[in-house]
Steps between C-alpha positions, in 0.01 A plus 500: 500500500614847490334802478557762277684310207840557687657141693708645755632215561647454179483864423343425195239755364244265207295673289177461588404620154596633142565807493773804548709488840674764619807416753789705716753357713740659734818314591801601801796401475708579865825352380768726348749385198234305363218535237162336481279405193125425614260402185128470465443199351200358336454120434877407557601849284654823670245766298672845745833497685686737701812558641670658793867514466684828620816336708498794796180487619406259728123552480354509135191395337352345142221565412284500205142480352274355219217413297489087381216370348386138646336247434225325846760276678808681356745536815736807615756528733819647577820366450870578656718466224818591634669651883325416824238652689571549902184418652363311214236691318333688883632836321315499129157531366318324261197603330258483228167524339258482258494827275239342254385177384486368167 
């Protein structure tokens, strides 16, 4: 079992219970010419996305934030919608936490 709601493994954060969840992720892309789309998604649905897309810069991050309301078991996670990531994901963050329950 893992501790803390969050399978690292999997990277899968489940709600441990209903309530209010506030999230941030920061993404790097290290390829030029490229852009990248990374979502939030909640239960098989991208809730947040960003992008990072400008074509001269070869380091360049998405990022974004936000509040999703879940239900106990509901699962979050990031997704890489489009580009590649050199490295994998060793260069992004990935965070969240209850604000309130309901």
């Amino acid at each position: 079992m893992y501790q803390n709601h969050f399978d690292p493994a999997r990277s899968v954060f489940v709600a441990p219970r209903k309530g209010v969840y506030s999230f941030s992720f920061h993404v790097v892309k290290v390829y030029n010419r490229q852009t990248i789309q990374v979502s939030l998604v909640l239960n098989g649905w991208p809730v947040i996305s960003a992008f990072a897309g400008d074509q001269d810069v070869t380091r360049e991050a998405a990022t974004n934030a936000g509040l999703v309301m879940m239900e106990r078991g509901d699962k979050a996670y990031l997704k890489l919608e489009r580009g590649n990531l050199m490295g994998g994901w060793k260069y992004s963050t990935f965070s969240g936490f209850l604000v309130f329950p309901l």
